[in-house]
C-alpha positions, 0 to 999 in steps of 0.5 A: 191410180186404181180404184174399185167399187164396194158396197160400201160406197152405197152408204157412204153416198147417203151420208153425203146426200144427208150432208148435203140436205141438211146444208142446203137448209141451213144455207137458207138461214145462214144469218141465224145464230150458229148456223155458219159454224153448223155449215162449215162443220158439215162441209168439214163432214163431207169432205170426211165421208168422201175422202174415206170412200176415196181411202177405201175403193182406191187399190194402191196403198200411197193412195190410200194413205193419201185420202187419209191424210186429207180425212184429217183435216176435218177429223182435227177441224170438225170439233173447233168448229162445233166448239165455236157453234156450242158458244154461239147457241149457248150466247157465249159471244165474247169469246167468238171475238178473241183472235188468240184463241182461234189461232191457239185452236188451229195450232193442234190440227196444222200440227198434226197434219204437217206431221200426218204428211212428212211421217215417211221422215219421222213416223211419229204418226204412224209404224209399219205401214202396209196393206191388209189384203183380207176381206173383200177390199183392202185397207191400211194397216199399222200402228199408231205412231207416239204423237198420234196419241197425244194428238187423240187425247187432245181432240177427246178432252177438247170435245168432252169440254165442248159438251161440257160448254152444252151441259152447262146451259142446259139446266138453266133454259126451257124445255124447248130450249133444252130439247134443242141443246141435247140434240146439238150434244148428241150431235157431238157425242155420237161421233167422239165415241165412235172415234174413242170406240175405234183407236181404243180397238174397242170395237174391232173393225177394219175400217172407221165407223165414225161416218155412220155415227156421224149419219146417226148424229145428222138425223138427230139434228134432223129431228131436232129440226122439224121438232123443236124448231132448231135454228129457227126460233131460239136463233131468230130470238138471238139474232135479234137479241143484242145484250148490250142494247138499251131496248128491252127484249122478251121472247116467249114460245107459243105457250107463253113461256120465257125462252129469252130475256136480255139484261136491259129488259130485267133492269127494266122489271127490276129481276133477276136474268135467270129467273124469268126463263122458263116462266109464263108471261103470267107470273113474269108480269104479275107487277106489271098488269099493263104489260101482261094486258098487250101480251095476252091481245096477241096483237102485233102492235106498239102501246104506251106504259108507265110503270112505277118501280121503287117509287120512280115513274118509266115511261115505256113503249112496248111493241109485240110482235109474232115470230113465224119461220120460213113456212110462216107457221108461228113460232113464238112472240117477242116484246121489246120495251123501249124506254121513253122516259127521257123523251116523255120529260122533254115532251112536258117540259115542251108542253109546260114551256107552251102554257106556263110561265118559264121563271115562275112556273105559273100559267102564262097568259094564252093559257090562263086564256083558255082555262078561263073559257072552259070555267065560264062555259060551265058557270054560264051553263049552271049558273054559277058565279066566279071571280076574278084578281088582278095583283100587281107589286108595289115598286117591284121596280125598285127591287130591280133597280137597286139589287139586281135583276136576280134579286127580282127573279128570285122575288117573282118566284117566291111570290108565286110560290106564296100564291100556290101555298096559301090558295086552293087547287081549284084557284087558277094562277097565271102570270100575267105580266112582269109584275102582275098575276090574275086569279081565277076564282071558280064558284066565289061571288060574295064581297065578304069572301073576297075580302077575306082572300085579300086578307090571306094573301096580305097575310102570305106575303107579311114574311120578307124575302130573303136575298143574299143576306137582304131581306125584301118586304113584299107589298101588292095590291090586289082588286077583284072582279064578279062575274055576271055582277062586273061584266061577261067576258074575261076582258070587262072582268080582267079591266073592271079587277084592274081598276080595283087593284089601281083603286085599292093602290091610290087609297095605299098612296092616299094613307101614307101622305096621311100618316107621314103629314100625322108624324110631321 
């Protein structure tokens, strides 16, 4: 087994260094989108170079077709898997998890090698083979067997439909985007042509130039490195990027341009997926002020927003975050939008739950409490009066008794529902027993307006409730209660109205004696 040096070794030695260069930096982000199919297509690419420059300085002419062989391995695997790394960098991850369609894929290349390999038996591959002793080295001569034919048209349309797959998501994207996607075409194109360009013996040579090709397409990948970020920004946004997540997700260049939106964040603003692309933050969150507000801080930082879209009110937390890659230097922004809206429902009915009444919805009594020293403090401060109500039922427990604890819920609640309706917002309710509520009257203090309240409550509650086909008449009595007149402390103001309602309860009993001993 007999080799010799030629120079043109020389060159094959510096596509493998350019091979191997550009491994190593792909090897540091090898969990960035694409990247795994970028390094297996160039270890694919090195066996290539190297198995030619073994074909080219070996003397013997079974040695050479030997190192052919081993050429096509990768010459069949190199588009299956630049195809598989087009489908990851253009987002087309659902097809990467059907297993059929990497076991069809394979069944081209394992072919043709088995027949590569056995064509002494058949020569379907390759006819009459020999030496060309011409020139300063020599090189296998021969012609191209039938299959060989079928097998080269499949590997060219294969990969025309790879660039196609390109193409396609190329219209569609921003222009750093598109600068990223032509350089990955062109490391495609370069090579297929020179392979069309070589077995059409349109280029008349007398070995293979496609590893020159091949060195041409690395230093456009090269370029499309160091100039538009390739494998840094637009993976880093994927590779965090998971479509099917809830979390909204936003990526934005350094000039503020949508490079990527996933589904959850357009359902969340209510657009469309492919509109945003391309557009400045700006005109993305013309209808949404607040969120443009935490992009243009260029602060990394999470913020609480409500936004109301079609009449519904989200809740959202929303975090900024800067993207760098490996040298630090920043890339881009990304927002993620979570939304809270659940959690912030929960949360107020927790709060609700800690001041207001679990059936009737009313302030419950710790709370009325606490209402009641802030509007004290005031009235104090200015000099204002205000008045107090104490209300109990009249023989709520009747109602209890005689129809159920239900019939004397729902009978609780339409009270309180009368009270809410007939009195001002400014007036504060509170449930403050089973039975009883108290009314704050901030700024009243004169018996006539009182007594005009009573009336409008008494005129409130005249309509009867009904209750499963039973009507249940509301009865109350009422007393009142002015500060400074009656006391200067919520409990001489609660005690004093209590009296009155007890008071005004006695002349009730008193009436309807009087009216029954009349009817007698």
């Amino acid at each position: 087994m007999r080799y010799q040096f030629i120079p043109y070794l020389w060159l094959s030695l510096v596509l493998v260094i350019i091979m191997l260069t550009l491994f190593l930096y792909s090897w540091k982000r090898r969990s960035v989108r694409g990247v795994r199919f970028f390094l297996l297509t160039l270890v694919l690419v090195i066996i290539w170079v190297a198995a030619q420059a073994c074909e080219i300085s070996a003397t013997d002419l079974q040695v050479k077709i030997f190192w052919a062989n081993i050429e096509y391995v990768p010459i069949l695997l190199t588009p299956v898997t630049y195809f598989y790394l087009a489908l990851q960098f253009t987002g087309r991850d659902q097809w990467l998890t059907k297993r059929w369609l990497t076991l069809l894929l394979l069944v081209m290349p394992i072919a043709c090698n088995v027949l590569l390999w056995t064509n002494d038996f058949h020569g379907l591959m390759r006819q009459n083979v020999h030496l060309d002793l011409n020139g300063s080295f020599s090189v296998i001569a021969k012609t191209y067997g039938p299959l060989f034919w079928l097998f080269s048209i499949y590997n060219f349309i294969f990969s025309i439909f790879t660039l196609f797959v390109l193409m396609k998501d190329l219209r569609k994207k921003s222009k750093q985007y598109q600068a990223q996607i032509i350089a990955v075409f062109m490391g495609l194109l370069l090579p297929v042509s020179s392979v069309g360009l070589y077995i059409s013996k349109i280029i008349t040579s007398r070995i293979d130039i496609t590893p020159l090709f091949i060195g041409a397409a690395g230093l456009i990948i090269f370029w499309g490195i160091f100039r538009y970020r390739l494998f840094d920004i637009l993976p880093i946004a994927h590779s965090m990027i998971i479509h099917e997540m809830n979390t909204g997700m936003i990526i934005f260049d350094n000039d503020g341009a949508i490079l990527e939106i996933n589904p959850a964040a357009c359902e969340m603003l209510n657009i469309s997926s492919q509109q945003p692309i391309g557009l400045s933050a700006g005109n993305l969150f013309q209808a949404f002020p607040h969120l443009l507000q935490i992009y243009k801080k260029q602060i990394s930082k999470t913020e609480e927003v409500v936004i109301r879209c079609n009449k519904n009110i989200k809740y959202y937390e929303v975090s900024l975050k800067q993207l760098t890659h490996s040298c630090n230097t920043p890339i881009g922004w990304i927002m993620q939008i979570y939304d809270i809206t659940t959690r912030k429902i929960e949360e107020e009915k927790m709060r609700l739950m800690a001041s207001h009444d679990v059936l009737t919805g009313l302030l419950n009594r710790v709370y009325f409490k606490n209402l009641f020293s802030e509007k004290f403090s005031h009235a104090k401060k200015v000099g204002s009066s205000m008045a107090v109500a104490y209300l109990d039922l009249d023989d709520f427990k009747q109602i209890n008794d005689h129809y159920g604890h239900d019939a004397g819920d729902v009978f609780l609640c339409e009270v309180a529902k009368r009270l809410k309706n007939t009195l001002y917002i400014s007036d504060v309710i509170a449930r403050y027993g089973g039975d009883e509520y108290v009314i704050l009257f901030p700024s009243v203090g004169d018996d006539e307006r009182l007594e005009a309240i009573r009336r409008k409550i008494f005129r409130a509650f005249e309509k009867s409730v009904e209750y499963n086909d039973i009507s249940l008449q509301i009865s109350a009595s009422i007393g009142f209660s002015v500060y400074p007149r009656d006391g200067d402390s919520l409990d001489m103001l609660i005690k004093k109205a209590d009296k009155a309602m007890y008071d005004d309860k006695e002349k009730k009993k008193t009436f309807s004696h009087i009216s029954q001993d009349h009817s007698i």
